[in-house]
N, C-alpha and C positions, 0 to 999 in steps of 0.2 A: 479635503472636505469629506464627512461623513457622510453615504448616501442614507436615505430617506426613504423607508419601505410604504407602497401603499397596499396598508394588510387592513382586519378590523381585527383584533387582536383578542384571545381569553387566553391568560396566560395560568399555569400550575408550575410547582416545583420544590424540589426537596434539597436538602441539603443544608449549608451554612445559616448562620442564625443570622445574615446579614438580610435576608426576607425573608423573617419567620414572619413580618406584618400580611403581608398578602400571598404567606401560605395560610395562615388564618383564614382569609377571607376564601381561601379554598379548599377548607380542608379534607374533603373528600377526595381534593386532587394528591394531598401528601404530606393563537395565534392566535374576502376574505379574499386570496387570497383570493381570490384568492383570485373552464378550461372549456366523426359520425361515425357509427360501426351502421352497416344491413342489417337489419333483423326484419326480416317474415316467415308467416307461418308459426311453427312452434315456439320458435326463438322470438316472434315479438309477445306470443301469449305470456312466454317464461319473464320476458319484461316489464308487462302491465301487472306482471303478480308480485313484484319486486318487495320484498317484504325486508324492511329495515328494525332493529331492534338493539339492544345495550350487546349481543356476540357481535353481530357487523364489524364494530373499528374493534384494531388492535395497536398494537404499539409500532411506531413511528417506522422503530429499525426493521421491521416486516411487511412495511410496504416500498415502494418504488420511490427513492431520491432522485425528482429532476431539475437540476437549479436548487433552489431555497426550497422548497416545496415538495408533498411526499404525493404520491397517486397510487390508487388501487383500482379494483373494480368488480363489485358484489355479483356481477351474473357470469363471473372468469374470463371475463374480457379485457384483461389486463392491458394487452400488447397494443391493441387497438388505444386504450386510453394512454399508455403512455407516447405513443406515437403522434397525438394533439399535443401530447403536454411537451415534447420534446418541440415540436414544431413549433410551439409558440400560440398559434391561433387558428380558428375552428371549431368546430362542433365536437363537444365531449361525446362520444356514445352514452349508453343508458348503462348504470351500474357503477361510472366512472365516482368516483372518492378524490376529492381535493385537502388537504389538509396541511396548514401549514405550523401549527402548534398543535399540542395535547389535548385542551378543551376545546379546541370548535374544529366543524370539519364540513365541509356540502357535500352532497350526491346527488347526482344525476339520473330523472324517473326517463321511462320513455316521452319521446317526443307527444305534443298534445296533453300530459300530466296536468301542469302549470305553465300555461304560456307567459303569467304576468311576470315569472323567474328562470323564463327559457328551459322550465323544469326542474332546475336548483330547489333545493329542499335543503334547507342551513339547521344543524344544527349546536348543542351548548352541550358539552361533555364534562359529568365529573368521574376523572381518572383517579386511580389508586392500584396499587400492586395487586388489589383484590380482580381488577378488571376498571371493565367503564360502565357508569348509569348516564340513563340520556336525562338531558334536565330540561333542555328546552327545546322543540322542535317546533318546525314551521318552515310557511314562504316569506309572504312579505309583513308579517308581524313578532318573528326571534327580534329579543334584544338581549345583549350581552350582560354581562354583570356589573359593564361602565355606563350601561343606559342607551349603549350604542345598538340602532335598529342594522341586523346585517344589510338584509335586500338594501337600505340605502345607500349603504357602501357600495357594495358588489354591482348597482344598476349604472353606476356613472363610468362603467367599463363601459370601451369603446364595442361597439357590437361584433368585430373580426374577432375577440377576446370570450365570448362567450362570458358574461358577467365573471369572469378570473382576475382579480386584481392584483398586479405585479405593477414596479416602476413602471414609468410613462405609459401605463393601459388606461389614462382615464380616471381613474378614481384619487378620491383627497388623499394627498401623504399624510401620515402621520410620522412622530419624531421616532420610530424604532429603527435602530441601526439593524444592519447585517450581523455584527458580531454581539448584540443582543440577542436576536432569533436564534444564530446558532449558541449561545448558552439554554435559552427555553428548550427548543427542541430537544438536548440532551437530558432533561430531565422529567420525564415520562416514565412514571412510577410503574407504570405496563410492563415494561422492556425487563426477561430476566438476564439479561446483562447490560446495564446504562451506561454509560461514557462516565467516563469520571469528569468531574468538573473542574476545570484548570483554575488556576490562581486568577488567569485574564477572565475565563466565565464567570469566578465568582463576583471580581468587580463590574462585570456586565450587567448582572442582575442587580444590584447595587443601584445602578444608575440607571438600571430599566425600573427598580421603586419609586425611585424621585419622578420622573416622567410618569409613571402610573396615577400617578397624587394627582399632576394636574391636567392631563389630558382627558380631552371632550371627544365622545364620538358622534356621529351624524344621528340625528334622529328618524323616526318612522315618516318618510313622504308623505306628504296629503293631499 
């Protein structure tokens, strides 16, 4: 039986004309998912200054693969965030990048930021080989390009999880397999060297079209 990812998904990709339909719908493009460092003194001022913008993300294969999912972290506190995300659950540090597809990605402000998103700041990426533009940012009002509001995905993580959605953390499954995600992933227009896409990716995304048509995502809480 296929398992069943709970992600909230923006998917991009290039390649075969078997979804040229919802490269269309993204064509700037050519996945939430989705996770403490000390900082005092300078190191939390260099935090509360945390400045995010369209240089921030880059492409997939230049940040941290752990599990399904890539991590980074904007004040070079890498090791610390990949050390939650290895661990499973926790407190992300400040700086931490969750990302598990091309168009959308969270990071992590210092603590006290946004308490109503545990500091989470979601946002909506359109990728292309040129770089990435940010298209939608926010807490608890991003919605995706399927209408899907992220925070409500991302709050029904169990709280050890740090609003991170992965299998049994808590949040709605939706029908995307594993071997869908890794055909998305591979196709991040960013990357100057992408994965080529197998004959099995090509039919992934195929069948990750038909599922895009009719899948619903969570709306905004009230």
């Amino acid at each position: 039986m296929k398992k069943i990812l709970a992600i909230s998904p923006i998917f991009s990709a290039r390649g075969s004309s078997v979804h040229q339909g919802w490269k269309t719908i993204f064509r700037s493009v050519g996945v939430a998912l989705l996770l403490s460092v000390a900082v005092s003194g300078g190191n939390e001022a260099q935090a509360r200054e945390l400045s995010i913008g369209d240089g921030s993300f880059k492409c997939l294969n230049d940040m941290v693969k752990v599990r399904h999912f890539y991590v980074d972290n904007l004040l070079g506190n890498r090791k610390a965030t990949i050390k939650v995300a290895e661990k499973g659950t926790g407190a992300y540090p400040p700086g931490s990048v969750v990302q598990l597809i091309p168009g959308e990605v969270m990071v992590k402000h210092p603590k006290g930021f946004n308490p109503a998103t545990k500091d989470w700041e979601f946002f909506e990426l359109d990728v292309s080989k040129e770089g990435t533009k940010i298209r939608k940012r926010g807490f608890v009002d991003v919605v995706n390009r399927f209408g899907g509001n992220c925070f409500a995905c991302h709050v029904k993580a169990k709280p050890e999880f740090d609003l991170v959605c992965e299998v049994e953390h808590g949040c709605d499954p939706i029908p995307i397999t594993r071997r869908m995600l890794a055909a998305v992933q591979k196709t991040d227009p960013r990357c100057t060297a992408p994965a080529a896409l197998t004959e099995d990716d090509q039919l992934a995304l195929k069948e990750l079209d038909e599922v895009l048509k009719t899948m619903t995502m969570p709306a905004a809480p009230k």
